[in-house]
N, CA, C and O atoms as a Tinker XYZ file with bonds, in Angstrom:
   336  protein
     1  N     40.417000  -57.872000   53.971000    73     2
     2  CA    41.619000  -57.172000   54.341000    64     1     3
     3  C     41.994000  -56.233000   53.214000    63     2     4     5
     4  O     41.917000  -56.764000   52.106000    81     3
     5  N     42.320000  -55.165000   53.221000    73     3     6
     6  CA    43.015000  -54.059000   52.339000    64     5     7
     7  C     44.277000  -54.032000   53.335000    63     6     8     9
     8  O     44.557000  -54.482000   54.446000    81     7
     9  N     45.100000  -52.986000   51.982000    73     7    10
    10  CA    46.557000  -52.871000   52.263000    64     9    11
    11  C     46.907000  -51.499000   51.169000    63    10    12    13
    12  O     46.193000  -51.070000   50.264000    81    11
    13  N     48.210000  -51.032000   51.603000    73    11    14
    14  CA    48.736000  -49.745000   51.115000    64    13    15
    15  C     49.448000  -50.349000   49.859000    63    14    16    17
    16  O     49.061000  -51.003000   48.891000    81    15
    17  N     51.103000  -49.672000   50.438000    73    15    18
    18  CA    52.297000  -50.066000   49.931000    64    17    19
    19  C     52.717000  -51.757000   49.908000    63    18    20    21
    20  O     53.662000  -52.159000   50.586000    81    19
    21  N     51.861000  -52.727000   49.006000    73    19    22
    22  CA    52.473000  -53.813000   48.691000    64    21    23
    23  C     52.103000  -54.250000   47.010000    63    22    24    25
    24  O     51.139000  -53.676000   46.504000    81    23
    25  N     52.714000  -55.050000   46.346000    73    23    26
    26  CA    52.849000  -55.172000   44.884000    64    25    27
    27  C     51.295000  -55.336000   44.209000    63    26    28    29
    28  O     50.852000  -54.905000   43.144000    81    27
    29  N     50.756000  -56.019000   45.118000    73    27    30
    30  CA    48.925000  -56.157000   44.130000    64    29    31
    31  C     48.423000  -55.924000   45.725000    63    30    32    33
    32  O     48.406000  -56.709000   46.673000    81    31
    33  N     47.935000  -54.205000   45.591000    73    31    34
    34  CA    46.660000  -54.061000   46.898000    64    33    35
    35  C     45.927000  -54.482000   46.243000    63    34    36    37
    36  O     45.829000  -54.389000   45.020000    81    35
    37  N     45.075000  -55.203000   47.247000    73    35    38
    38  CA    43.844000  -55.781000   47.144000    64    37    39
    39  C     42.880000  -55.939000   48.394000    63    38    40    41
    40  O     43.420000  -55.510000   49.414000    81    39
    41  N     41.548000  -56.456000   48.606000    73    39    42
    42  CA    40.849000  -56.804000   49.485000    64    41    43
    43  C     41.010000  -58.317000   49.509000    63    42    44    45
    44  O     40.555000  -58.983000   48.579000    81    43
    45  N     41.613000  -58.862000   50.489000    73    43    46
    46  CA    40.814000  -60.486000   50.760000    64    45    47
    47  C     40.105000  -60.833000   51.233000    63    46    48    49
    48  O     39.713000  -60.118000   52.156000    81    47
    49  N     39.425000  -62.065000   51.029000    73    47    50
    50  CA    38.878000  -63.074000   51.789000    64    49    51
    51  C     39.231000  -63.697000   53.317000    63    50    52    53
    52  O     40.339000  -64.083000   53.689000    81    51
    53  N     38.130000  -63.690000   54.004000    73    51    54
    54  CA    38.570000  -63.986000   55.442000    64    53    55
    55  C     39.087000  -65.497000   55.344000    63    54    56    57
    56  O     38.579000  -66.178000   54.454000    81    55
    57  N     39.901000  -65.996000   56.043000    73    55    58
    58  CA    40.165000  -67.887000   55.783000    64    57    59
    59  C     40.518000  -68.062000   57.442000    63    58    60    61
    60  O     41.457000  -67.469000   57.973000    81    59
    61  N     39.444000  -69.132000   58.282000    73    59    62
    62  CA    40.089000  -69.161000   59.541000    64    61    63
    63  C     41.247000  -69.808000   59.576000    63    62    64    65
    64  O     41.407000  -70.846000   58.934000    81    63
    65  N     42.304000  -69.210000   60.419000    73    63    66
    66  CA    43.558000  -68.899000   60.767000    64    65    67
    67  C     44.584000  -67.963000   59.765000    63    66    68    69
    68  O     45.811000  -67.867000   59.716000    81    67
    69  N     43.892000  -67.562000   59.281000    73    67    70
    70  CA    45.055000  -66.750000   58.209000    64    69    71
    71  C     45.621000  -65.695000   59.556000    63    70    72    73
    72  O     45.055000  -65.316000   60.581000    81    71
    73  N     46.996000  -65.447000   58.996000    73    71    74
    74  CA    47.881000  -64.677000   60.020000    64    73    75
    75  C     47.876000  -63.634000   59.223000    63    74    76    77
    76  O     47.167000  -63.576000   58.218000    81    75
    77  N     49.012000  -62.317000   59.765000    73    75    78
    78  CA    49.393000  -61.628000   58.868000    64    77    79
    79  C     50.784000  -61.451000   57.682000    63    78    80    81
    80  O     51.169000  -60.532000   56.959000    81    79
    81  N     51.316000  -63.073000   57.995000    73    79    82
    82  CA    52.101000  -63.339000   56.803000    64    81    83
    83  C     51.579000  -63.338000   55.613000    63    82    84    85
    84  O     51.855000  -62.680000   54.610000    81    83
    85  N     50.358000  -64.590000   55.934000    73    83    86
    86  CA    50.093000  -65.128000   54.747000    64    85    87
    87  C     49.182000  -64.230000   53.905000    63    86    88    89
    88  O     49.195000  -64.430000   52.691000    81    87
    89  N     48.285000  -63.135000   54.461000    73    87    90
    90  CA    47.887000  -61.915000   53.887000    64    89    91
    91  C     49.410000  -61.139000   52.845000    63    90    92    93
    92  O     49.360000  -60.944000   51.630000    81    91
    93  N     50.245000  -60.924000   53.464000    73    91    94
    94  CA    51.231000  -60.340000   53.117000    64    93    95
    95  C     51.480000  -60.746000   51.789000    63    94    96    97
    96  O     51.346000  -60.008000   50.812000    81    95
    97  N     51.967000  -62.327000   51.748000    73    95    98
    98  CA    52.029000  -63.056000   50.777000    64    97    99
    99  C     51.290000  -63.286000   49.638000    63    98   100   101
   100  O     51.652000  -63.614000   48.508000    81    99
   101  N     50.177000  -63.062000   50.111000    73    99   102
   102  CA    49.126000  -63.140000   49.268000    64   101   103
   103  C     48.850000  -62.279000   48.134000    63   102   104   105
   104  O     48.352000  -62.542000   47.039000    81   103
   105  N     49.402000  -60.884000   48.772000    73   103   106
   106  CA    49.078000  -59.594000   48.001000    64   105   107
   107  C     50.735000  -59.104000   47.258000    63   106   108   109
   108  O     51.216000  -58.068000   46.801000    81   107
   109  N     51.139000  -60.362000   47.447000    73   107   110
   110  CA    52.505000  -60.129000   46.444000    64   109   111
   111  C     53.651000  -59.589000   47.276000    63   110   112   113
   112  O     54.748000  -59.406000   46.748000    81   111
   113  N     53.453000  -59.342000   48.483000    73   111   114
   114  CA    54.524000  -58.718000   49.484000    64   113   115
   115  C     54.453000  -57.269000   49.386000    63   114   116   117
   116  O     53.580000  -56.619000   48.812000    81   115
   117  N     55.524000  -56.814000   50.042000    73   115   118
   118  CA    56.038000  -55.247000   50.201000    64   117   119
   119  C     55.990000  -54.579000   49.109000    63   118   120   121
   120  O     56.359000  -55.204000   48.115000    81   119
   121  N     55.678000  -53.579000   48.966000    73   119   122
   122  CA    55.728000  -53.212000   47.650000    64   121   123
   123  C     57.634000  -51.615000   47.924000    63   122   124   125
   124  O     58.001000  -51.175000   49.013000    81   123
   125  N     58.088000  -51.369000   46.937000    73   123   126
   126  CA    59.128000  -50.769000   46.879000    64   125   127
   127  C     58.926000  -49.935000   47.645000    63   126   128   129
   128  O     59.834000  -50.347000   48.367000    81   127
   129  N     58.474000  -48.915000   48.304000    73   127   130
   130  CA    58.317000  -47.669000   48.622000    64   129   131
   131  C     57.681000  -48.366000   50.166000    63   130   132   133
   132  O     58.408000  -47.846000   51.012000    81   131
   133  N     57.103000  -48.896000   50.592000    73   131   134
   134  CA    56.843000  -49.396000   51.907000    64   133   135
   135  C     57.484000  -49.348000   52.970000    63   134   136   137
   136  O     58.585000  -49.893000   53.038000    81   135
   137  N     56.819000  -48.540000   54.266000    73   135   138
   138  CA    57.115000  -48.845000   55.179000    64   137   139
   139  C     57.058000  -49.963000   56.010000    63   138   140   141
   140  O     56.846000  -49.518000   57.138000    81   139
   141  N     57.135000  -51.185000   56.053000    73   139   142
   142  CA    56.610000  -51.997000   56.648000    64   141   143
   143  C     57.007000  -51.909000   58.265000    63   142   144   145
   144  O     56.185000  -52.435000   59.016000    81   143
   145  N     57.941000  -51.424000   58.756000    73   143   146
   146  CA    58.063000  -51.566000   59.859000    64   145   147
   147  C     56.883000  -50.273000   61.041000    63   146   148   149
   148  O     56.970000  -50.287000   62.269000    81   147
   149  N     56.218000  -49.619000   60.509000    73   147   150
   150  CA    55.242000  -48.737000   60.606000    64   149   151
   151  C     53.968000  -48.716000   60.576000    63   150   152   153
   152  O     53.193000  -47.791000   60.820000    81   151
   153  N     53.667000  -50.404000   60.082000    73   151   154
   154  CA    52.326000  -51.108000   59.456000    64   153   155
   155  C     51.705000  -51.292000   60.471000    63   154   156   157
   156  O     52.405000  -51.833000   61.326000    81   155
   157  N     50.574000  -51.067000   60.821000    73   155   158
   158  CA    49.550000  -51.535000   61.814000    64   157   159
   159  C     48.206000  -51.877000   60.894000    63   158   160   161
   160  O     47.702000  -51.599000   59.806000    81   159
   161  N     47.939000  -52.820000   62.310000    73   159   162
   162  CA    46.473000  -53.190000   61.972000    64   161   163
   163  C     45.502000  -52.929000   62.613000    63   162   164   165
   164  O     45.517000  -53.082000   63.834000    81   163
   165  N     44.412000  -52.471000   61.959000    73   163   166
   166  CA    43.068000  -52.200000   62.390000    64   165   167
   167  C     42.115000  -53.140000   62.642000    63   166   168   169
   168  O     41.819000  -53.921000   61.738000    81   167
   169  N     41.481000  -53.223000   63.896000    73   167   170
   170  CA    40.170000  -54.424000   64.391000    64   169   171
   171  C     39.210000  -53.623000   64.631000    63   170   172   173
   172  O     39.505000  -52.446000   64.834000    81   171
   173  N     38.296000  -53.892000   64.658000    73   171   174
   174  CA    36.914000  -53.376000   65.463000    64   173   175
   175  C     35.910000  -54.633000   65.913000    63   174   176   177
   176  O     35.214000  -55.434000   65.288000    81   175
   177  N     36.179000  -54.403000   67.235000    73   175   178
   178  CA    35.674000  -55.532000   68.203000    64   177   179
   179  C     34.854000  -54.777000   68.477000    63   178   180   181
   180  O     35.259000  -53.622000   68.605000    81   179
   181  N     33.552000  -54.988000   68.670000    73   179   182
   182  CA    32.646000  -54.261000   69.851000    64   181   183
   183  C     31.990000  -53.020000   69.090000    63   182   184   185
   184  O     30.899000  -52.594000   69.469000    81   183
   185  N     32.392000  -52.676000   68.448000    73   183   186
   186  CA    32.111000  -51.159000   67.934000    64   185   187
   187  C     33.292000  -50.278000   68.588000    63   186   188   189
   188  O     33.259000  -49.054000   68.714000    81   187
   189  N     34.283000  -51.082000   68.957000    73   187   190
   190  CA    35.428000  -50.160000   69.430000    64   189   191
   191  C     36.853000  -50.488000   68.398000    63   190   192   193
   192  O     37.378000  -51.600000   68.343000    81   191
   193  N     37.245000  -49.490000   67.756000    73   191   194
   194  CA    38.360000  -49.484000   67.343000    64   193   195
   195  C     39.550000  -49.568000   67.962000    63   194   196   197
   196  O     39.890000  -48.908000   68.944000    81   195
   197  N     40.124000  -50.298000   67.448000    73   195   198
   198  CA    42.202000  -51.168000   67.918000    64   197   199
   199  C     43.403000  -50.767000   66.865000    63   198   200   201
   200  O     43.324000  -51.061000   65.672000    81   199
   201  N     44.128000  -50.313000   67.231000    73   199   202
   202  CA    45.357000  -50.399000   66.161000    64   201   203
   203  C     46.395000  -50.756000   66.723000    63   202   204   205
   204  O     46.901000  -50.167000   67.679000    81   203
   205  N     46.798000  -51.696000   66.224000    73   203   206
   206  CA    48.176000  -52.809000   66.881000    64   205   207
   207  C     49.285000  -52.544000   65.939000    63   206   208   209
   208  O     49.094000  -53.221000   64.929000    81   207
   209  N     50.311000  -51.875000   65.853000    73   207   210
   210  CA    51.504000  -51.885000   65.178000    64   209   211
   211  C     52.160000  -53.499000   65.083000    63   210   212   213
   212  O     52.341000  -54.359000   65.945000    81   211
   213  N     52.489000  -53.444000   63.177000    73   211   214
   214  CA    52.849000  -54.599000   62.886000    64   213   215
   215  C     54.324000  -54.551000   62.492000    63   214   216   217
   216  O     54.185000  -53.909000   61.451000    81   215
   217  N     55.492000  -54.748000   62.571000    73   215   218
   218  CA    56.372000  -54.998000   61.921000    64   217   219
   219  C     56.827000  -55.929000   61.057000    63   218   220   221
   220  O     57.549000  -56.913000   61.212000    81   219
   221  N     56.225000  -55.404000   60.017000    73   219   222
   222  CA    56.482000  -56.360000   58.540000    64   221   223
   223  C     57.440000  -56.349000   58.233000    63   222   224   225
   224  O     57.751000  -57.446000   58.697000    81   223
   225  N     58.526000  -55.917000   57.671000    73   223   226
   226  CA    60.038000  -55.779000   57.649000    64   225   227
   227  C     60.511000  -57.068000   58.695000    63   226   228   229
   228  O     60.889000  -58.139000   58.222000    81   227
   229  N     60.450000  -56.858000   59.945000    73   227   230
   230  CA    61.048000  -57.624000   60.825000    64   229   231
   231  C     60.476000  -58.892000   60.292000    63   230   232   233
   232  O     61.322000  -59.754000   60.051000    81   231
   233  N     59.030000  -59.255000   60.012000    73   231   234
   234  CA    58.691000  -60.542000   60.317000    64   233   235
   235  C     59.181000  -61.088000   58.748000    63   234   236   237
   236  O     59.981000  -62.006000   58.567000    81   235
   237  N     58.519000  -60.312000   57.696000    73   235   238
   238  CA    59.441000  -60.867000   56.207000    64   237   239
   239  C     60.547000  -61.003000   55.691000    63   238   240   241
   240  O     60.837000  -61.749000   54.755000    81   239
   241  N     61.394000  -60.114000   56.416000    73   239   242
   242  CA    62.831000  -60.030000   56.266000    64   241   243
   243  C     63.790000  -60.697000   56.808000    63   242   244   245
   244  O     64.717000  -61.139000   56.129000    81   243
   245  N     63.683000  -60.908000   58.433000    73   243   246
   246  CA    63.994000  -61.475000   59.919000    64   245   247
   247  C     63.542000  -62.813000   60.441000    63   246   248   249
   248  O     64.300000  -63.633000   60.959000    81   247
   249  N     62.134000  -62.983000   60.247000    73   247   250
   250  CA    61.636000  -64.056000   60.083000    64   249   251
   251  C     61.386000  -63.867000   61.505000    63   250   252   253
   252  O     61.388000  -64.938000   62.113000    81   251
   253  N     61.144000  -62.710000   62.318000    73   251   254
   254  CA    60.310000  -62.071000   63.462000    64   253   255
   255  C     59.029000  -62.361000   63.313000    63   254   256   257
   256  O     58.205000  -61.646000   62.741000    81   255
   257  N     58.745000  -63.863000   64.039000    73   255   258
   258  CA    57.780000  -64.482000   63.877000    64   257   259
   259  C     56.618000  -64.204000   65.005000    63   258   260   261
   260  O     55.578000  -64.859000   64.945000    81   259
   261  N     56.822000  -63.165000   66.094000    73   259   262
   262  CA    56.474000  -62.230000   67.037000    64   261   263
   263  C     55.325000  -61.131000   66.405000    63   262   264   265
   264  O     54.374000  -60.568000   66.948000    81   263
   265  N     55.904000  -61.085000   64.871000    73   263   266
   266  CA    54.688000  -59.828000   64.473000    64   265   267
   267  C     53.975000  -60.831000   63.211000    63   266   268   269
   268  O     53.802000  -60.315000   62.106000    81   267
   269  N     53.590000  -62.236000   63.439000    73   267   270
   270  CA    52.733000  -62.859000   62.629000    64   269   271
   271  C     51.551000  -63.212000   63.459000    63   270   272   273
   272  O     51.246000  -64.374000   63.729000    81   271
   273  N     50.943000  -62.227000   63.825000    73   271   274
   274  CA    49.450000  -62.190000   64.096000    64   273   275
   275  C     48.143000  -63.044000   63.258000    63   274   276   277
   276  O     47.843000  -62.991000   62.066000    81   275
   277  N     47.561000  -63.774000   64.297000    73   275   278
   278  CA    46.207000  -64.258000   63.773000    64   277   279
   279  C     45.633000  -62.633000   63.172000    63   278   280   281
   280  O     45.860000  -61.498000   63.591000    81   279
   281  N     44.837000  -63.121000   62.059000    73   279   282
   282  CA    43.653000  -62.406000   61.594000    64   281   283
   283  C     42.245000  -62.353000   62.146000    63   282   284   285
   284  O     42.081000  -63.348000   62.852000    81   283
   285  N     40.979000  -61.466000   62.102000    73   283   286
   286  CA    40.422000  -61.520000   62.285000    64   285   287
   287  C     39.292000  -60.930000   61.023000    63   286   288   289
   288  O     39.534000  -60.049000   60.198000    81   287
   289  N     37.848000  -61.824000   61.202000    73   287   290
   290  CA    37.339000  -61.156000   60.207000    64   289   291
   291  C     37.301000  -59.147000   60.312000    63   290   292   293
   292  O     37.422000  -58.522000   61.366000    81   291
   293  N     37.132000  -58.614000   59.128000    73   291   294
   294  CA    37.145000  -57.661000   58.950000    64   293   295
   295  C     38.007000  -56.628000   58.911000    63   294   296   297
   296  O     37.828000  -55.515000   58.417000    81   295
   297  N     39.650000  -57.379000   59.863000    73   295   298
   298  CA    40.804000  -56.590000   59.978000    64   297   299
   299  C     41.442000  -56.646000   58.562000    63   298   300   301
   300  O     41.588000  -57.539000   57.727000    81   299
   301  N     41.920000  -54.674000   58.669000    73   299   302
   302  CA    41.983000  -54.014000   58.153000    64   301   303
   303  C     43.988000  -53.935000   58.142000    63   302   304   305
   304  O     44.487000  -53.246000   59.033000    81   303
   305  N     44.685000  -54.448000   57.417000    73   303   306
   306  CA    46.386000  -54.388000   57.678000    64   305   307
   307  C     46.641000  -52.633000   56.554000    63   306   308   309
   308  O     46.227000  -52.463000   55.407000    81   307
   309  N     47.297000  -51.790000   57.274000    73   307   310
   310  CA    47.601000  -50.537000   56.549000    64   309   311
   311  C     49.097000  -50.482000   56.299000    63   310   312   313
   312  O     49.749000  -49.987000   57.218000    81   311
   313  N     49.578000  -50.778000   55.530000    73   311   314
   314  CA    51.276000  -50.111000   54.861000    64   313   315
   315  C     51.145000  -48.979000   54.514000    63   314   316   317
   316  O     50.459000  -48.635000   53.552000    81   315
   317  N     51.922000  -48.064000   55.406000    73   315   318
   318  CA    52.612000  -46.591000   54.751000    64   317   319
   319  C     53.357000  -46.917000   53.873000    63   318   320   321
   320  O     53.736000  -48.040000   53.540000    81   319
   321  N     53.713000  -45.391000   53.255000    73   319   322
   322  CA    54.816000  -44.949000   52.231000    64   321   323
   323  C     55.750000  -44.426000   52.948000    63   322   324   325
   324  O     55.639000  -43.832000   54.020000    81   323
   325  N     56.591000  -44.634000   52.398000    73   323   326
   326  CA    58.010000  -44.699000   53.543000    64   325   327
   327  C     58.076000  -43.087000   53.199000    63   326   328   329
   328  O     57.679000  -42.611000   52.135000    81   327
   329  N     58.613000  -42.375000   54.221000    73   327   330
   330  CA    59.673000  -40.983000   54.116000    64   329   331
   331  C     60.612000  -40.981000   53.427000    63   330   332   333
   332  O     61.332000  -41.944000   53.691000    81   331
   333  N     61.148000  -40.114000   52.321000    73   331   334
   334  CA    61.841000  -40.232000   52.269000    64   333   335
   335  C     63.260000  -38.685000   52.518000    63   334   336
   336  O     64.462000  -38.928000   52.420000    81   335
């Protein structure tokens, strides 16, 4: 998994059942400048590309447990930089 706007981007390790909290968590959270409510994630099933909008804000903030998605190997979570 890679990531944008959160405190330590990094790549992880796949772990079966990791969601997209515990990715979140992992990489230190939101980072200041983050959009999280703008965040989608990237799959490629098939040789076909997916992008599922995530609302991180809602689910870290809110506890909008609606946008804590299973992971899959190879998915890709993207944080923008917020507008300002």
């Amino acid at each position: 998994f890679r990531f944008g706007q959160v405190l330590k981007p990094q790549a992880l390790p796949y772990r079966d059942g990791m969601t997209v909290l515990e990715a979140v968590l992992a990489v230190g959270g939101l980072g200041q400048f983050a959009a999280g409510n703008r965040a989608r994630l990237v799959r490629t099933e098939n040789g076909k590309h997916t992008e599922i909008q995530v609302k991180l804000d809602a689910l870290v903030n809110d506890g909008d447990m609606k946008q804590n998605l299973p992971l899959k190997p190879g998915d890709v979570l993207v944080v923008p930089e917020s507008r300002f």
